[in-house]
C-alpha positions as CSV (number, residue, x, y, z in Angstrom):
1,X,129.3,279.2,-81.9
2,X,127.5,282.3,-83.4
3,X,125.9,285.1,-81.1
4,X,122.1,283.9,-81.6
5,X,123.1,280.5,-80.3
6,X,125.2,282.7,-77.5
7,X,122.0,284.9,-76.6
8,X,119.4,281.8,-76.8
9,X,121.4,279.7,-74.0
10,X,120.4,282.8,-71.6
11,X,123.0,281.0,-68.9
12,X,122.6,283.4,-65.6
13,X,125.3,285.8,-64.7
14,X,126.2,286.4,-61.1
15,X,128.4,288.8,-59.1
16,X,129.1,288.4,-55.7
17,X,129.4,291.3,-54.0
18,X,132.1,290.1,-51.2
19,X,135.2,292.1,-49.9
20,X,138.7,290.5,-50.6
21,X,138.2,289.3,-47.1
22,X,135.5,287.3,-48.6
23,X,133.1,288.5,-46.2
24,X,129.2,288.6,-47.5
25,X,129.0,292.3,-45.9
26,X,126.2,293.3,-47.2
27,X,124.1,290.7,-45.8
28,X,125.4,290.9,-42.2
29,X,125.0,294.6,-42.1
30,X,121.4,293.8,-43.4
31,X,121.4,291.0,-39.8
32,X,122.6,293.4,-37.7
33,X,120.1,296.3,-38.1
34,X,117.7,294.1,-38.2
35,X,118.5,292.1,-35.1
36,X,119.0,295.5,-33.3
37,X,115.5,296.6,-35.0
38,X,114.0,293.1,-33.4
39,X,115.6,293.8,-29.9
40,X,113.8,297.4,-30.2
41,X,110.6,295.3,-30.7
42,X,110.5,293.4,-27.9
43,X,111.6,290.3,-30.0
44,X,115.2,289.6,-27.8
45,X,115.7,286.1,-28.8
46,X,115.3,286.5,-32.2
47,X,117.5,289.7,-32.1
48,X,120.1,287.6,-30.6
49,X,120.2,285.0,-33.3
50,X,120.3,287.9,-36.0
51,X,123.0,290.1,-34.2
52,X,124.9,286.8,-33.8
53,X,125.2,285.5,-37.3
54,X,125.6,289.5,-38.4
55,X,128.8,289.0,-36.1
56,X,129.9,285.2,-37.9
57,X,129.4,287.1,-40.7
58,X,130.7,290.4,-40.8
59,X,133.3,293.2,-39.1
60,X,134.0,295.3,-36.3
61,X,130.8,296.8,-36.4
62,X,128.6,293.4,-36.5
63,X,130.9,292.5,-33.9
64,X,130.3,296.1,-31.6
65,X,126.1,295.3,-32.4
66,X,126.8,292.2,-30.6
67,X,129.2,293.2,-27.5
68,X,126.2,295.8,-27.1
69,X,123.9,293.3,-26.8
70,X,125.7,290.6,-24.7
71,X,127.0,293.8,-22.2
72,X,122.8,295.1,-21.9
73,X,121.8,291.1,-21.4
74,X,124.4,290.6,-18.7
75,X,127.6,288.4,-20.3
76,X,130.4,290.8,-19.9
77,X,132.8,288.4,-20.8
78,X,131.2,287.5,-24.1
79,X,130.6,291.0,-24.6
80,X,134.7,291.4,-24.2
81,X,135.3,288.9,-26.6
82,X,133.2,290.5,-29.0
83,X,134.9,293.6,-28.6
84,X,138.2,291.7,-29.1
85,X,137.4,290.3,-32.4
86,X,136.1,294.1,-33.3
87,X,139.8,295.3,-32.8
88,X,141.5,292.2,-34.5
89,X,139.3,293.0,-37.4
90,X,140.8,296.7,-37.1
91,X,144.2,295.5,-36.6
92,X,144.1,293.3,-39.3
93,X,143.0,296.0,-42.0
94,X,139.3,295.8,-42.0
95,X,139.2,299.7,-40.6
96,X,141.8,302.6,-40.0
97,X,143.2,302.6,-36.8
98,X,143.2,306.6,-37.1
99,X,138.9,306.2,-37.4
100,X,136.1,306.5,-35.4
101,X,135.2,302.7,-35.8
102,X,138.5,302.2,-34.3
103,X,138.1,304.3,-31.5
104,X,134.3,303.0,-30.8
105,X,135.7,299.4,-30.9
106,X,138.2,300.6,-28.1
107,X,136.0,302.8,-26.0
108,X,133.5,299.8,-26.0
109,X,136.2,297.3,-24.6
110,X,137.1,300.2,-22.1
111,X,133.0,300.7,-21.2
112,X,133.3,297.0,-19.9
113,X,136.2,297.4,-17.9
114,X,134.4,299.9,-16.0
115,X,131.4,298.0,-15.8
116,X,133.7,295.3,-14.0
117,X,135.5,298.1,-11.4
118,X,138.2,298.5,-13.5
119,X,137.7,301.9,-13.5
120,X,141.4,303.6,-13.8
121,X,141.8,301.1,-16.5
122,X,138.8,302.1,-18.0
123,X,139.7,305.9,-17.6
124,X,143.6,305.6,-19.5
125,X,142.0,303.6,-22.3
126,X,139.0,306.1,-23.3
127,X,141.6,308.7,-23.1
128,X,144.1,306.9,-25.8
129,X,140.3,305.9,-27.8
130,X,140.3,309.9,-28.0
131,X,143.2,310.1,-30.0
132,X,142.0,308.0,-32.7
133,X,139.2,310.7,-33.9
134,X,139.1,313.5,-36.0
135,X,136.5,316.3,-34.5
136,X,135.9,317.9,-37.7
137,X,134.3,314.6,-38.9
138,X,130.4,314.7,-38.1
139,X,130.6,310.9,-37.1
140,X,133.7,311.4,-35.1
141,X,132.4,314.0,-33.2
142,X,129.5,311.6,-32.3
143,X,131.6,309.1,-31.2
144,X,133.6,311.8,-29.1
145,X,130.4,312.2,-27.4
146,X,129.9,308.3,-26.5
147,X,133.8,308.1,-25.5
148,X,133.2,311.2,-23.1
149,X,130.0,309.8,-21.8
150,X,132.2,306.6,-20.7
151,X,134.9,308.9,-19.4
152,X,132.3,310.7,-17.3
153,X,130.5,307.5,-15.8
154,X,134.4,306.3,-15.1
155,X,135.6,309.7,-13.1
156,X,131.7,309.5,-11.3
157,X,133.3,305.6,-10.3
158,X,136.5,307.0,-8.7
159,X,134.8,309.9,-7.0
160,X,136.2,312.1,-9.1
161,X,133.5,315.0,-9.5
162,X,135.2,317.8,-11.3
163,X,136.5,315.8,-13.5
164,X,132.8,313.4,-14.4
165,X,131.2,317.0,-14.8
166,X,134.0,318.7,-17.2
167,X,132.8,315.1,-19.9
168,X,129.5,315.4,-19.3
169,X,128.9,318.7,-19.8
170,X,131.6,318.9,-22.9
171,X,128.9,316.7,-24.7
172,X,126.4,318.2,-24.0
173,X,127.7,321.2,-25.7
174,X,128.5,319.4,-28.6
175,X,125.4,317.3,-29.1
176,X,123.2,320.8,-28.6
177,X,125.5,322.1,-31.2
178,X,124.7,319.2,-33.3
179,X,120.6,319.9,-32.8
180,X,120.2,316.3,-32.1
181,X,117.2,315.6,-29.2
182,X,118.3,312.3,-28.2
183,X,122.0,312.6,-27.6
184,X,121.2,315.2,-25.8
185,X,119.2,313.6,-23.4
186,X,121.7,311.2,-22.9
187,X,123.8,313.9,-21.2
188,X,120.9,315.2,-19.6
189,X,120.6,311.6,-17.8
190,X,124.5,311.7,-16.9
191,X,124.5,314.9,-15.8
192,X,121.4,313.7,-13.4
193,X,123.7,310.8,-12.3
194,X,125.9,313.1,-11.0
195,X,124.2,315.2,-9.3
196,X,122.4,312.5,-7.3
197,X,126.1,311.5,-6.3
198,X,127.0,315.2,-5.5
199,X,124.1,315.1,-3.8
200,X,122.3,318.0,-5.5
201,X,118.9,316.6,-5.8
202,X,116.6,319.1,-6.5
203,X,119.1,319.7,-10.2
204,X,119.2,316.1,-10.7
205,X,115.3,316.2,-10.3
206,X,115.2,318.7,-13.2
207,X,118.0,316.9,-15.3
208,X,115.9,313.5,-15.3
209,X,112.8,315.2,-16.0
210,X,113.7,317.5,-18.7
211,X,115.2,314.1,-20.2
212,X,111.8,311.7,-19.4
213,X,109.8,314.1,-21.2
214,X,111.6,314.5,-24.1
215,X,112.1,311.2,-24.5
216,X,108.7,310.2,-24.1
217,X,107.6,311.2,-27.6
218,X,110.2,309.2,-29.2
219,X,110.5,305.7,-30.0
220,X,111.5,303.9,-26.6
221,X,115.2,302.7,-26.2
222,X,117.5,301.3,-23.4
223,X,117.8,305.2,-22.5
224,X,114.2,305.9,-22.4
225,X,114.7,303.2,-19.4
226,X,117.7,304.8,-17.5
227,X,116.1,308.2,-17.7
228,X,113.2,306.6,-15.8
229,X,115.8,305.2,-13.0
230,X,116.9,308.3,-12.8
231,X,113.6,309.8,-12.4
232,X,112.9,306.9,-9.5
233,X,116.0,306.9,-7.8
234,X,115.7,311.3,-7.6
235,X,112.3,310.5,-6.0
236,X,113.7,308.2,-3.7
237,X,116.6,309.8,-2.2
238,X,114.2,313.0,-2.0
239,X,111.5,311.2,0.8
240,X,109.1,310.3,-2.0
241,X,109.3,306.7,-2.8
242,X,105.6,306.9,-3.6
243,X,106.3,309.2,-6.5
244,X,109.2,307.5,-7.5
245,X,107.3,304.0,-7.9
246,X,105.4,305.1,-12.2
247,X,109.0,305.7,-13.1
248,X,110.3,302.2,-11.7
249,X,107.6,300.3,-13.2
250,X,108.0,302.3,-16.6
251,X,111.9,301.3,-16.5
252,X,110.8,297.9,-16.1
253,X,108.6,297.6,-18.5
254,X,111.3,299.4,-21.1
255,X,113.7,297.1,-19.9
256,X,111.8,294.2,-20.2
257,X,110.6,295.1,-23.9
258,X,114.1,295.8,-24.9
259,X,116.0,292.9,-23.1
260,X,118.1,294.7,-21.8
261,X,118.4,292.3,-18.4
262,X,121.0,294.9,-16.5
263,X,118.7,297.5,-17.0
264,X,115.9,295.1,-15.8
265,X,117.6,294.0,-12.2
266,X,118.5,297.2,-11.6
267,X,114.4,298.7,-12.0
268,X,113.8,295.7,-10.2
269,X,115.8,296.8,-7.3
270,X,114.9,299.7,-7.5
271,X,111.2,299.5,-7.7
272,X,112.0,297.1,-3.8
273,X,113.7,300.2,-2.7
274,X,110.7,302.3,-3.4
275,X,108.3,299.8,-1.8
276,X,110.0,299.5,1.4
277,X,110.5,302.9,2.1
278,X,106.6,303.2,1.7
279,X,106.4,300.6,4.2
280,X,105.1,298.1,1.4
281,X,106.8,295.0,3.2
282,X,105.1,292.3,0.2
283,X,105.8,294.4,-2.3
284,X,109.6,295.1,-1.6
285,X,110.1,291.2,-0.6
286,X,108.6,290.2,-4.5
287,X,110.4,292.6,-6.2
288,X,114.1,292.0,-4.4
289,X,113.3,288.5,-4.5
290,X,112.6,288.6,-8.3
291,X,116.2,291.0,-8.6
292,X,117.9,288.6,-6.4
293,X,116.8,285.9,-9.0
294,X,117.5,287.6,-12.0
295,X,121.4,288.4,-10.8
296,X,122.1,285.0,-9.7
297,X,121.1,284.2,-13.5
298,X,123.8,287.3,-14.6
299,X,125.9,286.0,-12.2
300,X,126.3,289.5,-10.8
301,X,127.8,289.2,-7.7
302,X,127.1,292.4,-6.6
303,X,123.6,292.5,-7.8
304,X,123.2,289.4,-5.3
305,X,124.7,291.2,-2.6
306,X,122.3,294.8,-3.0
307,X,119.2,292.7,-3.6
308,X,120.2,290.0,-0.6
309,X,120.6,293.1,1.5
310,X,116.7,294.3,0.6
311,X,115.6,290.9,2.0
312,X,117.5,291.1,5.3
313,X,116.7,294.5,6.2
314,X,112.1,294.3,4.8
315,X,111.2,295.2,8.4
316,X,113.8,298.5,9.4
């Protein structure tokens, strides 16, 4: 056969681009940011399906995307799994257990045993996820930041004060080292959280602000929503329920744009809280009944209880 015969046949060449593992990762890193990019959008459903077969698909970050997802949308226990089949993947070889990935895929397991009151539990394992990283690495230090976010929430769970505020406020150093506007509000918002436990209102008042403003000028996310909580609940606990009510319904409507069905029951609840401390008896009844509703659906037990309670005490 000579070469012109050779060149003539023009037969199509093709390289795959697949891992040993023979995982198309390319295409489901391509699925997940564009399911999280659709779940930023408004479009939930469609987000899910992406995020889902970016999970199928890919490694322990498709599968952390997912967990994320599953944990905002209320499935804790399909957000476990998720985070299971993240550290597998590690375990397996698909990442350095010394890495950031590693410890994210850890922390994130840890993050949903405290959402589930296993708090100490929670608290021992974001400790040990700290040992993974490497603080001079620029990506490691971010994830620092998310691990001591966790650790904070966790120690705010036990009661532990001292210790919530000694996290918070070490990433909020970092991430106003770092110049970065949005992780920074994030431990403006926890730092709020705490001092609505500690009972310092007036401090939590100018945490949650500082952090709604800023955040208003930026695209909105599932913290653009918990700012506004804060911003409610501050209102709330300060005799204002009147004042509190723009931020409820602006968490809402985050929430609800997002999909992000926690954040939604809790605005929800929220937003009844407000209305029956105005004396708003209709108003508080809908939106407890609609929270009460929207639990059941999460099977959040505990969301039942706070949004039964609403109900049973309209007229006090």
């Amino acid at each position: 056969m000579t070469w012109e015969v050779l060149a003539s046949s023009k037969i199509p060449r093709h390289i795959e681009l697949l891992p040993s593992s023979g995982r198309d990762v390319l295409h489901a890193a391509n699925l997940r940011l564009r399911g999280e990019k659709l779940v930023e959008l408004g479009q939930a459903d469609a987000g899910r399906i992406a995020l889902r077969e970016a999970a199928t698909l890919g490694g322990p970050g498709e599968h952390l995307a997912y967990a994320r997802f599953l944990a905002r949308d209320g499935d804790f226990d399909g957000a476990y799994a998720s985070t299971q089949h993240a550290i597998d993947q590690i375990l397996d070889g698909a990442s350095h257990l010394y890495s950031p990935l590693a410890a994210e895929a850890f922390a994130a397991q840890a993050g949903l045993l405290r959402r589930v009151g296993r708090d100490v539990d929670a608290i021992g394992r974001l400790r040990q996820a700290l040992t993974l990283l490497d603080e001079r690495d620029a990506f490691g230090q971010k994830v620092r930041c998310r691990i001591l976010d966790e650790l904070g929430l966790a120690y705010l769970k036990v009661d532990d004060l001292p210790m919530a505020r000694r996290n918070f406020d070490d990433a909020l150093m970092a991430r106003r080292h770092a110049g970065n506007e949005l992780d920074v509000c994030q431990s403006l918002v926890n730092l709020a959280r705490l001092e609505v436990r500690a009972k310092n209102l007036q401090m939590a008042a100018d945490y949650a602000d500082e952090a709604v403003m800023t955040l208003r000028g930026m695209p909105p996310t599932a913290l653009h929503a918990n700012a506004e909580v804060l911003g409610a609940q501050v209102r709330l606990r300060q005799g204002q329920p009147n004042d509190g009510l723009p931020f409820g319904e602006r968490a809402l409507s985050l929430n609800r744009q997002i999909g992000n069905r926690r954040g939604e029951a809790i605005s929800l609840k929220l937003l009844a809280q407000c209305y029956r401390a105005s004396g708003r008896r209709v108003e508080a009844e809908a939106y407890a009944r609609a929270c009460l509703e929207l639990n059941e659906s999460m099977r959040n037990t505990q969301g039942v209880q706070e949004a039964q309670w609403i109900l049973d005490h309209l007229n006090e």
